[in-house]
Backbone as JSON, one array per atom type, in Angstrom:
{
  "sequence": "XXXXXXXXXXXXXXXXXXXXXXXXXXXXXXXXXXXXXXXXXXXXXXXXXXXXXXXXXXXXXXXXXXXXXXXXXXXXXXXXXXXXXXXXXXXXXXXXXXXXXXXXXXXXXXXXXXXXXXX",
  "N": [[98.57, -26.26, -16.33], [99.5, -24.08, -18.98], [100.41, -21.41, -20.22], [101.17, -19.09, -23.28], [103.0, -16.34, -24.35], [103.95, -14.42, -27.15], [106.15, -12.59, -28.12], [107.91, -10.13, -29.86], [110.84, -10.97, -29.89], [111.0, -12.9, -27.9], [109.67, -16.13, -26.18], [107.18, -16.66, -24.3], [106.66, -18.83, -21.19], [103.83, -19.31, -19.05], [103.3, -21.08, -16.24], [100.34, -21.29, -14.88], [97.52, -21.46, -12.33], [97.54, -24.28, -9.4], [99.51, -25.59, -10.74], [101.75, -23.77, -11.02], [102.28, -22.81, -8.17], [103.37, -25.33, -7.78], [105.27, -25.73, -9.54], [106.65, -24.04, -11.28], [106.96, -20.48, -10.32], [108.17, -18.16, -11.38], [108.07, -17.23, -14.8], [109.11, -19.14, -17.93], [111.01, -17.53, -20.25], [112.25, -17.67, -23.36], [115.01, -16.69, -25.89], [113.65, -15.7, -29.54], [115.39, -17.04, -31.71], [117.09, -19.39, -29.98], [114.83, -21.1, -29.88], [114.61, -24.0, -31.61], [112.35, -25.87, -32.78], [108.63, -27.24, -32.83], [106.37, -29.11, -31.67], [102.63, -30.9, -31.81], [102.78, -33.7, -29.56], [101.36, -35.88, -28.95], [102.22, -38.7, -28.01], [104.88, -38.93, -27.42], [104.36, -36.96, -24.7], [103.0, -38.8, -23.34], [105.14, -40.46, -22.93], [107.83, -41.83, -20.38], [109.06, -39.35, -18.51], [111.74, -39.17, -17.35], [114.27, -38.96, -14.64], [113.89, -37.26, -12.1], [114.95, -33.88, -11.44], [115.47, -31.99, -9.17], [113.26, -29.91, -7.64], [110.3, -31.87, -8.7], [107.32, -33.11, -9.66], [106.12, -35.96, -10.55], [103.28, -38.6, -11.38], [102.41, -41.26, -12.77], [100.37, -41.24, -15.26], [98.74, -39.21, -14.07], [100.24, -36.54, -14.06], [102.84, -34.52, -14.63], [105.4, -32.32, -14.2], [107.79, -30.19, -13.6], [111.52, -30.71, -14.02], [113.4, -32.84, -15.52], [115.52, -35.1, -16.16], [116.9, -36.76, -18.7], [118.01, -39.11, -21.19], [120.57, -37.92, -21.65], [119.06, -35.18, -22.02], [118.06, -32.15, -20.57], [114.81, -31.86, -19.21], [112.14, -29.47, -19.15], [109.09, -30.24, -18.22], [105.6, -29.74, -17.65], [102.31, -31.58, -18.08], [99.14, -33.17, -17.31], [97.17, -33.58, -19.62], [98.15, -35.12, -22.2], [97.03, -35.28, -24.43], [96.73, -32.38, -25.1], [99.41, -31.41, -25.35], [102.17, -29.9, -26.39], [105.31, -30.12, -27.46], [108.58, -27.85, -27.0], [111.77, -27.05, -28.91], [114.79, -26.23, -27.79], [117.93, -24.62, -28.0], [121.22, -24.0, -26.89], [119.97, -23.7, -23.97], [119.11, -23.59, -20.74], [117.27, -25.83, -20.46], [116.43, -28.39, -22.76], [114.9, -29.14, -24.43], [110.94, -28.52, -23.72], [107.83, -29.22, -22.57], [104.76, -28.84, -22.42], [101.53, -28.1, -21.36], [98.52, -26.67, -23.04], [95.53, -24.82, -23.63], [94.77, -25.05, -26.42], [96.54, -26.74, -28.47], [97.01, -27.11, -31.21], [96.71, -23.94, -31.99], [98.43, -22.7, -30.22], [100.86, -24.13, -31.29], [100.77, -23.16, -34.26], [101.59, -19.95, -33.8], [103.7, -20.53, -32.26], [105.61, -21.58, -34.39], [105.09, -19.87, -36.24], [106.69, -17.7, -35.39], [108.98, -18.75, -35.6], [109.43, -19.06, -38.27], [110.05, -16.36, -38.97], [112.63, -15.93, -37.49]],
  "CA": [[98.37, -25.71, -17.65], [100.65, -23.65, -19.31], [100.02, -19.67, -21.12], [102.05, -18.78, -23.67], [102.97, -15.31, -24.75], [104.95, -14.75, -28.01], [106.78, -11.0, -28.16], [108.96, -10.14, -31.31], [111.99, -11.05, -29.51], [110.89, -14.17, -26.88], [108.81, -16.93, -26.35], [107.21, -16.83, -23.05], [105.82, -20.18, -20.7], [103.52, -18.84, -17.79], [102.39, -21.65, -15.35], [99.12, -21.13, -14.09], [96.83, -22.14, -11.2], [98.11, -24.67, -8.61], [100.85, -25.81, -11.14], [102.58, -22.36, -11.11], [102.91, -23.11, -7.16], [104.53, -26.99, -7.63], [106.17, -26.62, -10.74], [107.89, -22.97, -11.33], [106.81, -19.56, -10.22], [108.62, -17.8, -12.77], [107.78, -17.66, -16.62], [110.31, -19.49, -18.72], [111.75, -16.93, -21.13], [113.19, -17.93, -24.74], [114.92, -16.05, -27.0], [113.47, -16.67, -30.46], [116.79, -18.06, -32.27], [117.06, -20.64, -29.4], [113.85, -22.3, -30.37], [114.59, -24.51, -32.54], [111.31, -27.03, -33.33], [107.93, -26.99, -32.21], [105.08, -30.16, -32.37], [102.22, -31.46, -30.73], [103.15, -35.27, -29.61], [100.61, -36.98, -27.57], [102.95, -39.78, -27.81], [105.98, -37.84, -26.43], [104.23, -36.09, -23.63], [102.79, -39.93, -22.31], [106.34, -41.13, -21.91], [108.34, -41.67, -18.87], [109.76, -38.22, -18.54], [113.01, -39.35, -16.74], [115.0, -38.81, -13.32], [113.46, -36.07, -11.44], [115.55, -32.79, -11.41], [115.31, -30.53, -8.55], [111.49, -29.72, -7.14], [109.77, -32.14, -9.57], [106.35, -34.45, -9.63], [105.61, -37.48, -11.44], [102.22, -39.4, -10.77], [101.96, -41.77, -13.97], [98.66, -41.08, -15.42], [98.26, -37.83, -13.46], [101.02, -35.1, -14.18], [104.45, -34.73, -15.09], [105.57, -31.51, -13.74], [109.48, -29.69, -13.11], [112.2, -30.6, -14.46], [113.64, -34.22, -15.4], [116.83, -35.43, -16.94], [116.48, -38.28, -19.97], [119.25, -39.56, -22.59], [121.64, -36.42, -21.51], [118.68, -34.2, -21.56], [117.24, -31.8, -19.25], [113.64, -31.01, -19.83], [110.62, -29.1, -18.54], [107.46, -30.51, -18.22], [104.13, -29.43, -17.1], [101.41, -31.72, -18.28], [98.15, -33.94, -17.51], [96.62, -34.23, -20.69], [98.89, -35.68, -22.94], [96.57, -34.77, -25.75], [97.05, -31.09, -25.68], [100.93, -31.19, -24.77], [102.98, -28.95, -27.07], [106.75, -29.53, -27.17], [109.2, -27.27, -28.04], [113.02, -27.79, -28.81], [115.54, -25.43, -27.89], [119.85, -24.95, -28.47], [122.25, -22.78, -26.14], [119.44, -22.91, -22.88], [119.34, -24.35, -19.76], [116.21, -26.71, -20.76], [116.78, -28.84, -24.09], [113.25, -29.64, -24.39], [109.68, -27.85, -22.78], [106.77, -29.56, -23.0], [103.92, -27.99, -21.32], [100.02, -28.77, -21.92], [97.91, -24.86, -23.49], [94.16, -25.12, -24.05], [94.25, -25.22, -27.46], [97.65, -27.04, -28.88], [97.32, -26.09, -31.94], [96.6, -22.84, -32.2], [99.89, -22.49, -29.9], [101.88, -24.66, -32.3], [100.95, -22.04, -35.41], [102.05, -19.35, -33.13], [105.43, -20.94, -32.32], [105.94, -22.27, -35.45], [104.85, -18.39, -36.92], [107.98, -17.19, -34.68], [110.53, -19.29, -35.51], [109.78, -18.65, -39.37], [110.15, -14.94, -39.27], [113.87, -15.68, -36.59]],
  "C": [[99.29, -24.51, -17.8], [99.72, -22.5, -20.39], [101.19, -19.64, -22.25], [102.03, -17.35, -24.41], [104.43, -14.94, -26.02], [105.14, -13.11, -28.26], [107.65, -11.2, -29.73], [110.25, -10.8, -31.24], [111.82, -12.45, -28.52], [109.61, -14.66, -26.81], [108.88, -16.96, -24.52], [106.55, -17.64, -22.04], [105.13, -19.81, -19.5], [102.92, -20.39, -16.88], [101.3, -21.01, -14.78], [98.31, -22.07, -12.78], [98.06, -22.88, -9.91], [99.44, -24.8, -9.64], [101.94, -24.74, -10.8], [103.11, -22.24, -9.5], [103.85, -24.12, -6.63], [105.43, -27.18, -8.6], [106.99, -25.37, -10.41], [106.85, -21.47, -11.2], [106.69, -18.35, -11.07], [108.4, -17.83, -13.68], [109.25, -18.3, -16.82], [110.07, -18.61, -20.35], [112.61, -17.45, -22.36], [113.53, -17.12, -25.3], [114.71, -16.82, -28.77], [114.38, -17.68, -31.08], [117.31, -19.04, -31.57], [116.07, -21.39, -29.32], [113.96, -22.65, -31.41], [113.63, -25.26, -33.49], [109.85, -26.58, -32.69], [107.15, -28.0, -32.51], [104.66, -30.98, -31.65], [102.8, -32.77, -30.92], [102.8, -35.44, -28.22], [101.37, -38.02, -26.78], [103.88, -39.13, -27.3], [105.53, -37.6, -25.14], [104.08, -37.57, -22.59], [103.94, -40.72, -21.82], [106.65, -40.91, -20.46], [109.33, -40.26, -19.12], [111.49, -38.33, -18.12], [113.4, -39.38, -15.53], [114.46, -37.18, -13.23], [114.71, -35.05, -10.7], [115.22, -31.89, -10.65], [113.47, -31.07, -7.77], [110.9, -30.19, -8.55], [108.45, -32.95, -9.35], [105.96, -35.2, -10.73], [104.82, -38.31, -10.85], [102.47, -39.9, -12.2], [100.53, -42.08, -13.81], [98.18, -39.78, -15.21], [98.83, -36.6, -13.89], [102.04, -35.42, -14.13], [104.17, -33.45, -14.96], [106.79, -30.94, -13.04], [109.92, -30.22, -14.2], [112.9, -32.11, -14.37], [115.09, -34.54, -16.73], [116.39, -36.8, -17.84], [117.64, -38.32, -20.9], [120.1, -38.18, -22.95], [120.67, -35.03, -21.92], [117.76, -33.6, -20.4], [116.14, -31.35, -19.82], [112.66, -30.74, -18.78], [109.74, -29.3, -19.0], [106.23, -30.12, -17.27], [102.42, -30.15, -18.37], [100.22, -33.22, -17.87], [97.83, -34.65, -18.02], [97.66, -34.14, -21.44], [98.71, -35.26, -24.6], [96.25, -32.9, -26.07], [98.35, -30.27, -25.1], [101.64, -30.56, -26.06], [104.55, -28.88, -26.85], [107.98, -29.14, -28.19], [110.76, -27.6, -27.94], [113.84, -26.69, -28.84], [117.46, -25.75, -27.81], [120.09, -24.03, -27.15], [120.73, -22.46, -24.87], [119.55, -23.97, -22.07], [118.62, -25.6, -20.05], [116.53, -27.48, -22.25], [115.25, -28.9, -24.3], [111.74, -28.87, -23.13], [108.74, -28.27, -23.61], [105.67, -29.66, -21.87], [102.29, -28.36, -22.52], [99.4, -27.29, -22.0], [96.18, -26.34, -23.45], [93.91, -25.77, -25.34], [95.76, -25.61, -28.29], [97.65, -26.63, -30.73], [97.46, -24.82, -32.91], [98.21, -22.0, -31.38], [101.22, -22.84, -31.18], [102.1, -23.9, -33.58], [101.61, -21.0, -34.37], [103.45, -19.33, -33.24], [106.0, -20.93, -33.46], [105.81, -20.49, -36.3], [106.49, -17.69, -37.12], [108.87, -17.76, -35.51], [110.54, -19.06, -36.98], [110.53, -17.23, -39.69], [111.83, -14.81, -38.01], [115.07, -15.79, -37.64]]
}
């Protein structure tokens, strides 16, 4: 599961619990003007994520988790449930795509979506 913290200036992805030990340590950092999109998609998150990038896991059914290459992009994923996956779309960053599973999708998605009006 995935935190998110939204500053005036960046959008920020905390892993939590075990994930935060198998997926990424680190927050992932945005600046706002490189988020481009934001929207839940159940359907999205249940795809096949792609070719596993680096320290990644893929159980189908179970978790999608790291980092995975698909149709020339690279994306981060962290999620389970499928039905409260949140992904967002960014330009000019390492990640083209982050789609990470919150408690409450969308109450994140106003959030994001808040941000990127006022960038």
């Amino acid at each position: 599961m995935a935190q998110i913290h939204a500053t005036d200036t960046h959008l920020t992805i905390r892993l939590t619990g075990a994930r935060r030990a198998f997926g990424r340590r680190r927050p992932l950092t945005v600046p706002w003007p490189h988020v481009t999109g934001a929207r839940v998609d159940p359907q999205f998150a249940r795809a096949f994520p792609g070719m596993r990038w680096g320290v990644s896991s893929y159980i189908p059914g179970v978790i999608r988790l790291g980092s995975f290459r698909s149709g020339g992009n690279l994306d981060f994923w962290d999620v389970a449930d499928p039905e409260r996956a949140v992904v967002v779309t960014l330009a000019g960053e390492k990640y083209d795509r982050l789609c990470f599973e919150v408690d409450d999708p969308m109450a994140a998605l106003a959030e994001i979506r808040g941000r990127i009006d006022r960038s």
